[in-house]
N, C-alpha and C positions, 0 to 999 in steps of 0.2 A: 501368424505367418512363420513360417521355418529360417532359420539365420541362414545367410552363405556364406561359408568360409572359402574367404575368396582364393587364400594362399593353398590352403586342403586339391580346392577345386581344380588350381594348375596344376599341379602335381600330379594329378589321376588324368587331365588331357599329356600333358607333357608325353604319357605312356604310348599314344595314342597319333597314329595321322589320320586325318580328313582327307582322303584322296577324292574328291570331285570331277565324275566321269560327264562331260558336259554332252552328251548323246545325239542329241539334235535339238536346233535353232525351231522348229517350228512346233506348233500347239494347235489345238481345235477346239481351245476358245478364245475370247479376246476381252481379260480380266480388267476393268477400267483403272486400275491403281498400277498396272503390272510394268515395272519397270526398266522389261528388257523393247527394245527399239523396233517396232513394228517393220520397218524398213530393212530390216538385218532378217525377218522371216522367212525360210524356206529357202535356207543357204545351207543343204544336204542335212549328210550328220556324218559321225565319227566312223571312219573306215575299222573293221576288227583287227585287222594289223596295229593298228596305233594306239586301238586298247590295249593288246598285246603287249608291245613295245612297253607299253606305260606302267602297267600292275607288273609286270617285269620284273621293272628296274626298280619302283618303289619298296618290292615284296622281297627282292635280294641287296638291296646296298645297307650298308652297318651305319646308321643316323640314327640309334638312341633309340627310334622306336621299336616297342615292345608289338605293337600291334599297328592294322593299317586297317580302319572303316573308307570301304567304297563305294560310293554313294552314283545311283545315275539319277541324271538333273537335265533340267532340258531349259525351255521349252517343255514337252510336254512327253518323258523317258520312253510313255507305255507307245510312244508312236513307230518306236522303233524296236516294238518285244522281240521278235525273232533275232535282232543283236544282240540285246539283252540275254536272252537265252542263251546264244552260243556264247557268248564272254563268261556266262557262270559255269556251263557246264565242260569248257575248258579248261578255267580253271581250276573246276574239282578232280579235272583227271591228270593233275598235276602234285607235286609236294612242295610244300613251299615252307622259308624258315620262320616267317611271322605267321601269328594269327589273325582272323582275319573276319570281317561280318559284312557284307553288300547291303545296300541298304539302296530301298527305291522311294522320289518324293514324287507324287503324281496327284493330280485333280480329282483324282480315282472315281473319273466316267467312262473310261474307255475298256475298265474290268470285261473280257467275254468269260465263257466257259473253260474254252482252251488256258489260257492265261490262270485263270484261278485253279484251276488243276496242278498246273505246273507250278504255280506259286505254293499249293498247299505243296507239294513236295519238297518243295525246299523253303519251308517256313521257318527253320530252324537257323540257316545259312542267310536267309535276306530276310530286312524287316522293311515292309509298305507302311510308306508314312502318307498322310493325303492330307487334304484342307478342303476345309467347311468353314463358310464364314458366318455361322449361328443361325440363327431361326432361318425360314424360307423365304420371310420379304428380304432381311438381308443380305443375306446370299443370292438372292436369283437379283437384287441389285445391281450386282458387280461381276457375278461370274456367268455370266451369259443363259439366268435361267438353267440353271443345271442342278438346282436342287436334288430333282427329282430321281436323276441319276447317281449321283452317290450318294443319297439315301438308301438305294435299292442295294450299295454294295456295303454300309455298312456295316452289318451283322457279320459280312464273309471276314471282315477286317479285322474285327475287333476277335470274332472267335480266334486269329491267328496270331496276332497282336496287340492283346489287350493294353500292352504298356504303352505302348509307340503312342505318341501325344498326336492328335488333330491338331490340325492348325489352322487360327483364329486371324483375320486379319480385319482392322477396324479402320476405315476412312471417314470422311468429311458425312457421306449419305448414308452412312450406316453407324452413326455414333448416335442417334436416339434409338436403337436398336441393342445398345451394348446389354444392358439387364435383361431382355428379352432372349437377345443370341445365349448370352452365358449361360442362363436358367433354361433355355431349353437345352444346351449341349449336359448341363448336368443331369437333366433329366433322362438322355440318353444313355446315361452312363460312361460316357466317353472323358478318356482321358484327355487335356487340351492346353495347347498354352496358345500365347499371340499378343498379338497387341495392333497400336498404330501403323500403320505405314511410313515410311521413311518421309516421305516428299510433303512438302509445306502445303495443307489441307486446308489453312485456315482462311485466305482470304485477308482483306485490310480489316483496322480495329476491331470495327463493328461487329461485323461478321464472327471474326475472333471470339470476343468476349460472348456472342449469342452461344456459338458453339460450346465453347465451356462450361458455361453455365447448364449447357443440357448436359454435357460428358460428368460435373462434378454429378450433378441431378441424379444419374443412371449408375454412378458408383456408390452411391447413399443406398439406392436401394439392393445394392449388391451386398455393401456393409451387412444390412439387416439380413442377407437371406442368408449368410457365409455365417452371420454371430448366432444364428437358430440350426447353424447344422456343424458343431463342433469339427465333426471328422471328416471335414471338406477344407480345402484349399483354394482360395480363388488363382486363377493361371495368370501368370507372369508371360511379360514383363506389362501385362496389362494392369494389374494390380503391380504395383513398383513392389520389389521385395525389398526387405529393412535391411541396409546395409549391417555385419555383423558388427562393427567401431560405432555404431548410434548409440551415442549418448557422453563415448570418449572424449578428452580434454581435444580442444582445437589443434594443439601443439602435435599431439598425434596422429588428429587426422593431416595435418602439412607433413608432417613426415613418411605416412601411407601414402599422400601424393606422391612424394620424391620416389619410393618405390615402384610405385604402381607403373609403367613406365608401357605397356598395353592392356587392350580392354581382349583383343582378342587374339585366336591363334592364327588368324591370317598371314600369310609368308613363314608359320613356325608350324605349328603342329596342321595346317590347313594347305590344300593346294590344288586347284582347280583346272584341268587340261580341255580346252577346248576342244574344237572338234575337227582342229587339222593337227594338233596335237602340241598346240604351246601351250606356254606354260604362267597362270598368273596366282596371286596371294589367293585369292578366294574368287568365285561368283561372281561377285558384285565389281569386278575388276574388269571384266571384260568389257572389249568395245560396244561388244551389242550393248551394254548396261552404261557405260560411261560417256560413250562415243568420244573417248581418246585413248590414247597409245599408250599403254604401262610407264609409270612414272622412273624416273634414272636413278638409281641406289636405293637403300633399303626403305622399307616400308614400314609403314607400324610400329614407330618408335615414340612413344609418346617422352621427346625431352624437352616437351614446356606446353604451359596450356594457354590455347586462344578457343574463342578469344577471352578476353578480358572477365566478363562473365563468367568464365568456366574458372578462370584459375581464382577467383574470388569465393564457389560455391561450394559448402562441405560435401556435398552430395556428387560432385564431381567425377571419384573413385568410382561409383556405380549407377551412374548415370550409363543407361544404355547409347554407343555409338558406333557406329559404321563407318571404318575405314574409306570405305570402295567409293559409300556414295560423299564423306566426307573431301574426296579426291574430285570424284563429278560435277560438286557443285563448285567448293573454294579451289581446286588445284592443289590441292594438299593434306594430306591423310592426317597431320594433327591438330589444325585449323577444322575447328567442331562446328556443325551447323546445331543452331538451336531451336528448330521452331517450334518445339514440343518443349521446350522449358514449364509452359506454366501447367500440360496436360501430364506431366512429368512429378512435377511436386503436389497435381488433383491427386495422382496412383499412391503416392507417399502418405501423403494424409488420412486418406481409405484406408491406408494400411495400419496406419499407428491408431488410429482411430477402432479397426478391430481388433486386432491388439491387443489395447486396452481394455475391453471389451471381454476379448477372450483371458485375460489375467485378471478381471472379477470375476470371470468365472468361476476358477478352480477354485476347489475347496480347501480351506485351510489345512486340512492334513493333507491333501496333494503338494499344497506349496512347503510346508513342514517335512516331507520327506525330499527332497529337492536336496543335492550336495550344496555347501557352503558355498563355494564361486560359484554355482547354477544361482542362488537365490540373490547372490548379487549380480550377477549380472541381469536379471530378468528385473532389481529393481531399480539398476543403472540405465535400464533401456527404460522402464514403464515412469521413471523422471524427464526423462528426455523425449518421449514423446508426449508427455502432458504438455509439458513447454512446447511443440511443435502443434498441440491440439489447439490452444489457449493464445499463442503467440503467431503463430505461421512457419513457414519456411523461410 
């Protein structure tokens, strides 16, 4: 698995805003996990003046960014392409002082000809990102029977975008499907990440532990495909990635807590305008997603960990967590909901577990030409995940 340097990582977003064009409330499918508010559907979309107004003001005021990615996001963007259209191609008959990349996320069923035309024209200016969620039984599971339909548009996508990642979403009905989705998206060739769904999938104990037990079940057999094809990666954050401090003195890691202080760039390098033209931290902020009203002062400041749980767990730091819905459930963006804790340290284990796996591999002169700190630290981690193999989490 590849290390994240998490402090590297801020640094190259810090460069960077997330402007979030929330285009239109409505969709033409109805995703069973989807967690914007069915009852909030078909409430317009974004007038082109207030795109205007927005990339504007973003694209000329002096905040540090070096650059602005603009993203449309719905609902469901491609329902309203002929906006889409005119926002790009105004703004290219413009000069502006940042640079700048569009970027569209869609279900990518509603691809026509027209659309693909004009997208291939400016492939270079916008990148189409879309989701599949893995083989055909589990995807036509949850997204309305739509396989069939962005399958037919994947070749168009990937020829334009081979890098832009698919994306993966795994629930409750579709987690004995996890080795199945994976291995067939690899065999697509498609680049992919994803994971869980936010919202508590599992059910009371029982239920719990059945489920698990198949999710650990489906990532054994992921282990073995990923340790027979060296030059694969399994996609995050479904497979947990190895924190790069795994294996450091405790003392360190409490002190990477005290800095660590957010997970994401929500309210900082993120910003997401609706479609009358307010303004919230990210996505997952809005009322359609929360059904309440943006919280009083600032966001996203992690200075203390709940609960109790969390500020006891070394894994903490890079534990995947979402402000918006952190706010949705508890009323408060640093008060963590846990209910993937135990399908969280299943992805950990998977992880250290190939790993391991893959550092028998090399061969003794690959490891023998390794820099001095590279080979210790590769045998500071491959101690610490024995002990995580042998002992647990």
């Amino acid at each position: 698995m590849p290390l994240i340097d998490f402090k590297e990582y801020a640094k190259e977003e810090l460069k960077r805003l997330n402007l979030t064009l929330f285009v239109t409330r409505n969709c033409n499918l109805k995703c069973s996990y989807c967690y914007e508010k069915a009852s909030e559907r078909d409430k317009g979309q974004m007038d082109f003046s207030t795109a205007q107004d927005t990339i504007a003001y973003y694209m000329e005021r002096d905040d540090g960014h070096e650059n602005v990615s603009i993203e449309f996001f719905g609902g469901e963007p491609l329902l309203v392409f002929p906006l889409i259209k005119e926002i790009v191609e105004w703004f290219y008959s413009h000069s502006w002082k940042k640079k700048t990349l569009f970027g569209i996320q869609t279900n990518g069923t509603l691809l026509t000809a027209e659309m693909k035309e004009w997208l291939s024209k400016y492939a270079k200016k916008i990148i189409v990102g879309f989701s599949i969620d893995g083989c055909k039984e589990a995807h036509d599971l949850n997204r309305n029977n739509s396989y069939d339909l962005i399958f037919a548009n994947i070749p168009f996508l990937k020829k334009h975008w081979p890098n832009q990642p698919a994306k993966i979403t795994v629930n409750d009905k579709t987690i004995p499907y996890v080795a199945q989705s994976v291995i067939h998206l690899e065999n697509l060739n498609l680049n992919f990440n994803g994971g869980l769904v936010l919202e508590d999938i599992w059910g009371d104990a029982e239920r719990k532990k059945k489920l698990l037990e198949i999710y650990e079940d489906q990532l054994a057999i992921l282990v073995d495909f990923y340790a027979q094809r060296p030059l694969l990666f399994p996609p995050s954050p479904l497979f947990a990635e190895l924190p790069e401090y795994l294996g450091k003195p405790t003392l360190e890691i409490e002190q990477l807590k005290n800095e660590s202080c957010r997970f994401c760039g929500a309210g900082y390098e993120m910003v997401t305008i609706d479609i009358d033209g307010s303004r919230y931290p990210c996505h997952r902020f809005l009322p359609l997603c929360t059904g309440r009203p943006l919280p009083d002062g600032p966001v996203n400041r992690q200075t203390r960990w709940e609960p109790e749980k969390c500020a006891k767990c070394n894994l903490s730091p890079s534990c995947p967590t979402c402000i918006g819905f952190n706010y949705q459930i508890n009323g408060d963006t640093a008060k963590r909901t846990t209910h993937h804790c135990e399908a969280f340290k299943l992805g950990i284990l998977a992880s250290c577990k190939l790993e391991a796996i893959r550092f028998n591999q090399m061969k003794e002169s690959e490891f023998a030409a390794l820099p001095a700190d590279e080979k210790n630290n590769r045998s500071r981690r491959l101690d610490a995940i024995i002990n995580i193999i042998e002992n647990g989490l």
